[in-house]
N, C-alpha and C positions, 0 to 999 in steps of 0.2 A: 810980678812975682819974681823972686829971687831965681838964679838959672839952676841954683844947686838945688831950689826943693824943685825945683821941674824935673830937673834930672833924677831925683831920687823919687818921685811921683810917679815917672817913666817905666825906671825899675821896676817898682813893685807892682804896677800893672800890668808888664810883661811878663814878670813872673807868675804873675794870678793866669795872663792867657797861656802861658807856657804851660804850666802844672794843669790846668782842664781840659789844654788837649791834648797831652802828655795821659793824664788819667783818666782818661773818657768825661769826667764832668762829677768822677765820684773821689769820695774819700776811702781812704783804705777801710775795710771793717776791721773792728777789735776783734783781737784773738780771741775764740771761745774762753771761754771759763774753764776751768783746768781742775773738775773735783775729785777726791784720791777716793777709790772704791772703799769700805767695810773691809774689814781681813778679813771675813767666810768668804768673799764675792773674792777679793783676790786670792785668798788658794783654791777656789772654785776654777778660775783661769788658770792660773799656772798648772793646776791636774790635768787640765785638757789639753794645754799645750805643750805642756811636754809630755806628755799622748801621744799626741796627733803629731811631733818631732820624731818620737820615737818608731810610731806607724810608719813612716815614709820611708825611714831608714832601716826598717826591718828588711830580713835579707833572705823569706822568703812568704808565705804567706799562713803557716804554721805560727813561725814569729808573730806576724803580725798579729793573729787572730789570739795571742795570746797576752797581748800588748792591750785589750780591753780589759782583761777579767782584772789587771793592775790599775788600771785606769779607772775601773769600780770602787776598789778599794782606796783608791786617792781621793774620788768624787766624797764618799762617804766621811773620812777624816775630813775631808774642807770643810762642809756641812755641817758636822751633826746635826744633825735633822734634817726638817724637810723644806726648812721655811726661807725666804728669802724676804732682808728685812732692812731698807732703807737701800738697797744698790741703786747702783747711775750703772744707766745705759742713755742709747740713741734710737731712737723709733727707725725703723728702717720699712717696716713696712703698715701700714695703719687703710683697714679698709674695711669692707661689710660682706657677711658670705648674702645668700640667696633670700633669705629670710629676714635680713635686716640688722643682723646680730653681730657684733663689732670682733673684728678681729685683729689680733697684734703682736708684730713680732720687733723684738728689742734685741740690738747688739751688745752683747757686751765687750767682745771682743772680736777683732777681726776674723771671721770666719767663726765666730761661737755665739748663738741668738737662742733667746728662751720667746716661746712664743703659745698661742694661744693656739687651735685647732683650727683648720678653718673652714670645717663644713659640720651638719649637726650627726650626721654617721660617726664621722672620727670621734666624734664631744659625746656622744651618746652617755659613757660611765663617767666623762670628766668634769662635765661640765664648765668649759673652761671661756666659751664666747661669752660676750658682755651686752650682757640685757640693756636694750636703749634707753627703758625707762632709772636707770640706774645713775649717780652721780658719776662713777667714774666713766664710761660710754659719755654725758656732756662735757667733761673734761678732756677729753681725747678727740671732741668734737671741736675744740678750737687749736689743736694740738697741728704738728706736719712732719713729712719725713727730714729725720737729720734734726730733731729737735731732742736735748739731753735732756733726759727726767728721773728721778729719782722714784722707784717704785716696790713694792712688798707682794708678796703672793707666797704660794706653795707648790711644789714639787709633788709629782705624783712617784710615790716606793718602786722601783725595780730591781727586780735580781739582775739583771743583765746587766743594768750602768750604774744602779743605786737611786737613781732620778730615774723616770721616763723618759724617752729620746724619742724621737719623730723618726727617722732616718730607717729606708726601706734596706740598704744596705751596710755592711762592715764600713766598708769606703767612705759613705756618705757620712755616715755616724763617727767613724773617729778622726776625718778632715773636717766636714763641715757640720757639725751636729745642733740641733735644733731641740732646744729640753722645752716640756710639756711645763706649763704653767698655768693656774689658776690665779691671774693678779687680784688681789685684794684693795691698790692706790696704788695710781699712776700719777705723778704731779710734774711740770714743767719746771725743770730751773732756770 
């Protein structure tokens, strides 16, 4: 054999061992998939974030406490209504309460998640957990956390946020707020 294909034989061999144990033996993964939310879903976020901006930097707790009833009225213009209808979020948390009955909470954005009840006390009027005998509960059965999916449901009416909020206090509710959902379809993208 010629010494120059030895040599260049040599190369790319070394390079193969170089890059696997340089990479542990894997290849980089592909960037997620990058899909642009529905305009209700994104001024749905932007109401809460610049909320939850504005909460922080309020400058005593009069302000703050005052910085929701805006925050209602911005949820309500995102929306019109009640329904949420083709959004991408990420599963963040996907599990079963005591009974068996599927429970699920989706990010939409960092610190802001719509999710499902997770005990049948709280679900009592909502009816928001997912019957296992149901398509969407088998679909969520091969589903995992950090998985983006595209999904529909409705909001439960409040006077307080305009949607339902989960959150026992002001704090919890206008940093980290957790809105009440009845999903309709859940799907994986």
């Amino acid at each position: 054999m010629n010494i120059a294909i030895k040599a260049a034989l040599g190369c790319a061999l070394g390079a193969v061992v170089v890059g696997t144990l340089v990479g542990g033996g894997r290849s980089a993964a592909p960037p997620a998939p990058s899909v642009p939310p529905p305009s209700d879903q994104a001024r749905f976020i932007a109401a809460i974030t610049q909320a939850r901006s504005q909460f922080t930097s309020a400058g005593n707790e009069l302000a703050a406490g005052g910085i929701r009833n805006a925050r209602q009225q911005a949820i309500c213009s995102a929306l019109q209504g009640h329904h949420a209808g083709g959004w991408i979020a990420k599963i963040s948390y996907l599990s079963t309460n005591g009974d068996g009955r599927g429970v699920i909470t989706l990010e939409l954005a960092s610190g802001l998640h719509v999710s499902t009840w997770n005990n049948d006390l709280s679900d009592l009027f909502d009816k928001t957990l997912i019957d296992p005998d149901t398509d969407i509960f088998k679909s969520l059965a091969v589903m995992k956390r950090g998985d983006t999916v595209r999904f529909s449901g409705g909001f439960f009416p409040s006077d307080l946020d305009c949607v339902k909020e989960q959150s026992v206090t002001l704090g919890g509710s206008m940093k980290s707020p957790v809105f009440t959902m009845r999903f309709s379809s859940i799907r994986k993208l």
